[in-house]
N, C-alpha and C positions, 0 to 999 in steps of 0.2 A: 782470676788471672794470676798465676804464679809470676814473680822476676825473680830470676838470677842474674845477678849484676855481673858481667864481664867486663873485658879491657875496647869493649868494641861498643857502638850505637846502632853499628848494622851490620848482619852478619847472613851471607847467604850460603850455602851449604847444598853442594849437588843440585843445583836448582834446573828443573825440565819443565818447561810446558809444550804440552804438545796440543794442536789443534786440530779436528775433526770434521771434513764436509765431504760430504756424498762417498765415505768409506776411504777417501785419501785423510793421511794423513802428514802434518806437517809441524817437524819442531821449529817453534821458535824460541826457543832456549832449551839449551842440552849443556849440560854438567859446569853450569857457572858455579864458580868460588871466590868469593871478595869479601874482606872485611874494612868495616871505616871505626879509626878510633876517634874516640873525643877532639875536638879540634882542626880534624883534617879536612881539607876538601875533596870533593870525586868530582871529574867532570867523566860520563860516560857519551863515547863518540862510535859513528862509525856511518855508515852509508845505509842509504833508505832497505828498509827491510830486513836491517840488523836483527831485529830485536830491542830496541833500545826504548820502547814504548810499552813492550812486554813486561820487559824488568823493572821500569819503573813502574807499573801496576803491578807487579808481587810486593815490591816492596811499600809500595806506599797502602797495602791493602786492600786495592780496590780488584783483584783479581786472585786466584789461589792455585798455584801450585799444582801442574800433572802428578812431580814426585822433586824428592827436595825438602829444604825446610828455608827459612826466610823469619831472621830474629829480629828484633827492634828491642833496641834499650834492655836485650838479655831474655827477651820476651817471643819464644817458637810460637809465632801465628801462624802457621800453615796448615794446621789442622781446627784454628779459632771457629765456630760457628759466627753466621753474621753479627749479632749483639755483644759479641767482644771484638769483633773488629771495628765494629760502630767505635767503642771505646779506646781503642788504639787509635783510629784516626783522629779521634777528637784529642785525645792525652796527650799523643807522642809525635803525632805527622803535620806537618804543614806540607800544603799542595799549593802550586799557582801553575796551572794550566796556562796552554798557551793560547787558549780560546775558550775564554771563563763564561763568557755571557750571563754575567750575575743579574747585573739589572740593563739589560739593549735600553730603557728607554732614555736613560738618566746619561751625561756624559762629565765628562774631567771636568 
């Protein structure tokens, strides 16, 4: 895995996903551009069916890119094979879901 250190921690670039069933097709992201530097916060908003579930799965690596690219820490995963994204989420992403179901049986 190559880094090139930029001024940014996330940096998404033309990003499209498009989605496929029964020959329809459907984007749910077309030509996003955002970058976050060190220290900043993002809050991404918008009304059901935005997209906003999409792009956090480009970016947090658990999905990949129609067309676009999607950097982390200087680092283009969008072309990563699974075993360097394994390592990207493990190195560089924290996730907390909003229905984790780590362990149902155990409680607070």
């Amino acid at each position: 895995m190559k880094n090139n250190k930029e001024s940014y921690i996330v940096k998404v670039s033309n990003l499209e996903r498009v989605y496929e069933n029964g020959g329809l097709k459907y984007e749910a992201l077309k030509g996003i551009n955002f970058d976050v530097k060190p220290g900043e916060f993002v809050s991404i908003m918008g009304p059901s069916g935005s997209g906003k579930t999409t792009l956090l799965n480009q970016i947090g690596a658990l999905d990949k890119p129609t067309r676009g690219d999607v950097y982390i820490d200087g680092l283009n995963i969008s072309d990563y094979n699974e075993s360097d994204l394994y390592e990207v989420r493990r190195q560089k992403i924290g996730f907390i879901f909003q229905s984790f179901y780590l362990v149902p049986n155990l409680s607070v």
